[in-house]
C-alpha positions as CSV (number, residue, x, y, z in Angstrom):
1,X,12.8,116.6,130.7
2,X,11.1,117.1,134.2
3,X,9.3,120.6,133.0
4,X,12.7,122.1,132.0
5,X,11.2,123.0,128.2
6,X,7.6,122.8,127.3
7,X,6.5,121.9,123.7
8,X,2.6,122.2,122.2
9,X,0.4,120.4,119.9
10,X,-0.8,122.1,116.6
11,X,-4.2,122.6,116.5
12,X,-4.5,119.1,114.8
13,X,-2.5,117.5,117.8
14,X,0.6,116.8,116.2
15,X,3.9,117.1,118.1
16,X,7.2,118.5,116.9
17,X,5.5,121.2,114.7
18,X,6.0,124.2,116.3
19,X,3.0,124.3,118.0
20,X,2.1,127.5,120.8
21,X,-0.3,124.8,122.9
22,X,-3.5,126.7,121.5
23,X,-6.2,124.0,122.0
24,X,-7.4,122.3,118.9
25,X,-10.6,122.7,120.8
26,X,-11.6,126.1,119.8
27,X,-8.4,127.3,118.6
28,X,-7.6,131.1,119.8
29,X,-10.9,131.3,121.3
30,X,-10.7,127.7,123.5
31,X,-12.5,128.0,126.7
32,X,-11.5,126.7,129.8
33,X,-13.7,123.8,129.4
34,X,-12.4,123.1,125.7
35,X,-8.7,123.3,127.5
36,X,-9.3,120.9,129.9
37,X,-10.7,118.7,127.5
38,X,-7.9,119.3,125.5
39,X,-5.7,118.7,128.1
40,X,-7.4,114.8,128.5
41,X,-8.1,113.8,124.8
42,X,-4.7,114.8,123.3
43,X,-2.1,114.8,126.8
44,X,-3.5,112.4,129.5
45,X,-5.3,109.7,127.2
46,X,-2.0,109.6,124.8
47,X,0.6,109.1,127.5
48,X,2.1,112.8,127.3
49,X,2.0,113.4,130.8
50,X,3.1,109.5,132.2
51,X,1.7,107.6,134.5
52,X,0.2,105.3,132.2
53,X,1.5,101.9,133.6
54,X,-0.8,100.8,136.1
55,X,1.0,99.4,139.3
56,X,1.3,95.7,140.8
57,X,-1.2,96.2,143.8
58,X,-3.9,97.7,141.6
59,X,-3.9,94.9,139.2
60,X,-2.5,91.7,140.1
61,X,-5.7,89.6,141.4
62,X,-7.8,91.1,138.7
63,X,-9.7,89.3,136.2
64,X,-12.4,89.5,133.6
65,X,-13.4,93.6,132.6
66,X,-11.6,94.7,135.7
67,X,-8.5,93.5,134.2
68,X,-9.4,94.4,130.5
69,X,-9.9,98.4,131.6
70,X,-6.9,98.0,133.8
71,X,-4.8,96.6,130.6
72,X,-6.9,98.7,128.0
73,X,-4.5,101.2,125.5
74,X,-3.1,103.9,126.3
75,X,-2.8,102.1,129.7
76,X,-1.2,99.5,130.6
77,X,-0.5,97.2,133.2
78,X,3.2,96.0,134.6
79,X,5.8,96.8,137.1
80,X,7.2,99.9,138.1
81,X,10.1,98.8,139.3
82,X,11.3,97.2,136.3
83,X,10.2,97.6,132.6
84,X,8.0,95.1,132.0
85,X,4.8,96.1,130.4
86,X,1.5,94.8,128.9
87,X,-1.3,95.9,127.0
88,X,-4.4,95.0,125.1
89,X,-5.5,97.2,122.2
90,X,-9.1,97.4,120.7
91,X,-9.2,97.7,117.4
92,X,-12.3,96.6,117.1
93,X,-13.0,100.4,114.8
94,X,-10.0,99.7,112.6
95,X,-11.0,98.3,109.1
96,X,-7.4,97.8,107.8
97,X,-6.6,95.1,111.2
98,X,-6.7,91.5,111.2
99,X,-7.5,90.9,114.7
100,X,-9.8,92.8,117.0
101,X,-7.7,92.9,119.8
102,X,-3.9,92.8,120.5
103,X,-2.2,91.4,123.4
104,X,1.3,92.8,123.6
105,X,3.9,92.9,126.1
106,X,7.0,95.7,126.2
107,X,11.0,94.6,127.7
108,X,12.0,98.6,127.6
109,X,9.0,100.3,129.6
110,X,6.9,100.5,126.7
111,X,9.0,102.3,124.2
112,X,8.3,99.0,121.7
113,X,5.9,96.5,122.0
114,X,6.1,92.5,121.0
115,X,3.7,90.0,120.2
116,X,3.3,86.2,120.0
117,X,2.4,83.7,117.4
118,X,-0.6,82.0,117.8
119,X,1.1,79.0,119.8
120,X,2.4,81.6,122.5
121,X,5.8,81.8,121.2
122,X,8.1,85.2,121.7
123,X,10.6,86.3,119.5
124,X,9.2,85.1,116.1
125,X,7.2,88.1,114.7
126,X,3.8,87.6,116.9
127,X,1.9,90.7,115.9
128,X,-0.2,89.9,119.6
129,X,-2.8,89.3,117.7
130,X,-4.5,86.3,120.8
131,X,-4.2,82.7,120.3
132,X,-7.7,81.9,121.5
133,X,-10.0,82.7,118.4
134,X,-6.7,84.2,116.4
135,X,-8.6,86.6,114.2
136,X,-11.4,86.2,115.4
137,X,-10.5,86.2,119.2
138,X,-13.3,88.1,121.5
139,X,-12.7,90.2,124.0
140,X,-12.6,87.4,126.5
141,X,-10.4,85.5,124.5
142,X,-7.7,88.3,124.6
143,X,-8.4,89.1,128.7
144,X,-7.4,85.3,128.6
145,X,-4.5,85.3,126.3
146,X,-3.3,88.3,128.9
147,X,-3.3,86.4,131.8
148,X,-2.1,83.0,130.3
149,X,0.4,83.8,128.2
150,X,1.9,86.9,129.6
151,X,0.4,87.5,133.2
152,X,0.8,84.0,134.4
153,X,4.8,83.9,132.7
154,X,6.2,86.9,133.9
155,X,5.9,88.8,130.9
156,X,4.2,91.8,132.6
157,X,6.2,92.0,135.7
158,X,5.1,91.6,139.5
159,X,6.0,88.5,139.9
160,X,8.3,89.2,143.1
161,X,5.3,89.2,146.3
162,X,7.0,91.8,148.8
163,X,7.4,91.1,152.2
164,X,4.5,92.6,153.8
165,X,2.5,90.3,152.1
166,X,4.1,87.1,152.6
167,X,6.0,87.1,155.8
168,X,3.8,85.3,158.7
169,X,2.2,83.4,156.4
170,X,2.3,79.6,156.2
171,X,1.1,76.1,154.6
172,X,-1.2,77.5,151.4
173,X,-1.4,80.7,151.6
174,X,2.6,80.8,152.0
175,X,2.7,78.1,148.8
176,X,0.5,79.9,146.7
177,X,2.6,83.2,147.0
178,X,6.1,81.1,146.2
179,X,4.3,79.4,143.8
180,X,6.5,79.7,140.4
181,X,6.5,82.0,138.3
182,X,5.9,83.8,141.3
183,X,8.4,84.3,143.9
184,X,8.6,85.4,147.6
185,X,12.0,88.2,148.4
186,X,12.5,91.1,149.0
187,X,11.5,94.2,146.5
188,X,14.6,96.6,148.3
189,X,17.3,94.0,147.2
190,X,17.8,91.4,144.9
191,X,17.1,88.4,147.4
192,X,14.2,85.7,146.4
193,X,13.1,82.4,147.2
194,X,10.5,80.4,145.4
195,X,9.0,76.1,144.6
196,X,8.8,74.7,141.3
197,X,6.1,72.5,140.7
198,X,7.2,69.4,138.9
199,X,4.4,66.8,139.4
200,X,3.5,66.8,135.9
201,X,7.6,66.6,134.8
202,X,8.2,62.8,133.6
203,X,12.0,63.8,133.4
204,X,12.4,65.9,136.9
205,X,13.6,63.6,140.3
206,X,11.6,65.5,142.5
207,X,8.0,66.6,142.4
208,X,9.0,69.9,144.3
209,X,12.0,71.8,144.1
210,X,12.7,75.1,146.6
């Protein structure tokens, strides 16, 4: 609530039990070192103290283990100014999983979290487990699933390119930004332009539409 009321950890770092905010880390006798550690294992690394999404200009354009520790759980990657969100979690330690990684993506700011099926479809009980390698997709496999299945379709947000960016440029460059999904506007209101490439469409009477 904005640091209106302020609620502690037992020592075992559960919430909602009452705890004082005693460190687990040495208890009644914590030292400052043990507090500050404290502080970062059980409040910053579990998302207590926010700013866990990582914004649009620090990760769009990133790829390979950039992108992975940009993306990696508790973090996230997505865009502020909606509530788009995704994610990839190791569970590369947990015996009881079926996939070493998940690839998720969040429509509510992270408060739940949705996967696909294998063939990249939403909605149908995904548990993000990647569909490169399934259950036995790498770590590359998943950095891959993130940017083609959720990056490159809007799933995580950012797909507006604000007008600093884009205004003055031309030919390319200016196609590349418009490029769909992307789309060239204005992040202050709700104003947006973008093309549709349709060259591979057999149906579509245009190759371009704007």
């Amino acid at each position: 609530d904005g640091g209106l009321t302020w609620l502690g950890l037992t020592f075992g770092g559960e919430p909602g039990q009452g705890g004082t905010g005693c460190p687990g880390y040495g208890m009644t006798s914590a030292t400052q070192a043990q507090a500050i550690a404290w502080l970062q294992d059980e409040h910053i690394d579990k998302g207590r103290c926010g700013c866990m999404t990582v914004p649009c200009e620090t990760w769009q354009g990133s790829t390979g283990e950039s992108l992975y520790s940009l993306a990696l759980s508790p973090s996230m990657i997505g865009d502020t100014t909606t509530n788009k969100r995704c994610r990839i979690d190791d569970a590369t330690k947990c015996t009881t999983c079926a996939c070493d990684y998940y690839v998720t993506y969040s429509e509510d700011g992270g408060l739940t979290w949705l996967g696909l099926t294998f063939g990249g479809e939403p909605g149908q009980g995904g548990t993000g487990c990647p569909g490169y390698g399934m259950t036995s997709a790498t770590q590359a496999q998943a950095i891959a699933w993130l940017q083609d299945e959720h990056i490159d379709k809007g799933r995580c947000g950012c797909m507006t390119v604000p007008c600093e960016t884009w205004q003055g440029s031309t030919g390319e460059s200016l196609y590349s930004l418009a490029l769909s999904p992307s789309m060239i506007g204005d992040t202050t209101t709700n104003k947006r332009c973008r093309i549709d490439d349709a060259t591979k469409c057999t149906t579509c009477a245009c190759d371009y539409y704007v």
